[in-house]
C-alpha positions in Angstrom: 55.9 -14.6 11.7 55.6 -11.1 11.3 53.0 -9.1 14.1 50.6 -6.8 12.6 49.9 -3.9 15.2 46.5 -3.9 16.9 43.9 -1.7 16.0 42.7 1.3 18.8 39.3 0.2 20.4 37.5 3.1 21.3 36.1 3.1 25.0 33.0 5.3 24.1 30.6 4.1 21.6 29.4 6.8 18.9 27.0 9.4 19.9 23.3 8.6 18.7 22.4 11.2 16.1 18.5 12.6 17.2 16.5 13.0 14.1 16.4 16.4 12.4 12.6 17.0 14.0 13.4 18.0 17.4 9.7 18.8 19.0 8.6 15.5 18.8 8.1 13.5 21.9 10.3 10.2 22.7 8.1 8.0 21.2 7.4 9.7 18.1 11.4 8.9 17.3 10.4 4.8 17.1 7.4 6.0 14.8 7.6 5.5 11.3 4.1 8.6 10.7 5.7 10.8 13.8 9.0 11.0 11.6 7.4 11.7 8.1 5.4 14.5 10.5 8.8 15.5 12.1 10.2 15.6 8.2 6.8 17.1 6.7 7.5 20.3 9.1 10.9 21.4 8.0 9.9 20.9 4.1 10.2 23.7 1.8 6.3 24.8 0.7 8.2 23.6 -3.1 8.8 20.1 -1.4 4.9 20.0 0.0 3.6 20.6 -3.0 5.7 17.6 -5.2 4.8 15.6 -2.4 0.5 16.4 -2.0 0.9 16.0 -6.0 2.3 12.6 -5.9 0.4 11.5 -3.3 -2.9 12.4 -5.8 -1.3 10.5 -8.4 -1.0 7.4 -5.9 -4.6 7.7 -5.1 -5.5 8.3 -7.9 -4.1 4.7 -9.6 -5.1 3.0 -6.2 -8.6 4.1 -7.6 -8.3 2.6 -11.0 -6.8 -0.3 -9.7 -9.8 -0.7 -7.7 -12.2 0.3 -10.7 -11.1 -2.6 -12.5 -11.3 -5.1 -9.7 -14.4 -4.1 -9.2 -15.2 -4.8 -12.6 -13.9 -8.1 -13.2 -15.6 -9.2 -9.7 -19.4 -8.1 -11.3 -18.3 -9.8 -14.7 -17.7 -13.3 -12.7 -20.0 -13.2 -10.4 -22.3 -12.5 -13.2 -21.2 -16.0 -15.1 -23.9 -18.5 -15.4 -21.7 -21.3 -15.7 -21.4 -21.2 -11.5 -24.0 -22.7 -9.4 -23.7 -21.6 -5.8 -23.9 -25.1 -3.8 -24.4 -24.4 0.2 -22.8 -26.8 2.4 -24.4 -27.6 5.9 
């Protein structure tokens, strides 16, 4: 049987890395908006702009998206082949 030499255990554990925003209060670290915020600072105006121009384009299809629900809800609620029955 041959012995394979054991492996080192570090006694320390590996240092936490803080995030790149450094102003931010404690809890803004646990924060998913307080990071994008933290990010958002340090971005190049180049960066900003992609990003406010995508985020248009997301609202923007949200909005049709919602258009067209819209529309198919009038065009069934509008069928005559439904009768509304209330129950006591």
């Amino acid at each position: 049987r041959v012995r394979r030499p054991s492996r080192p255990r570090s006694a320390a554990p590996a240092p936490v890395q803080e995030p790149a925003a450094t102003n931010l209060r404690p809890e803004c670290y646990a924060c998913p908006i307080g990071m994008a915020f933290g990010t958002v600072r340090d971005a190049s105006p180049e960066t900003m702009d992609h990003l406010v121009a995508a985020s248009r384009e997301l609202v923007s299809a949200a909005r049709s998206v919602m258009q067209a629900l819209e529309a198919n809800l009038e065009r069934y609620s509008q069928n005559t082949s439904l009768q509304h029955i209330d129950v006591e």
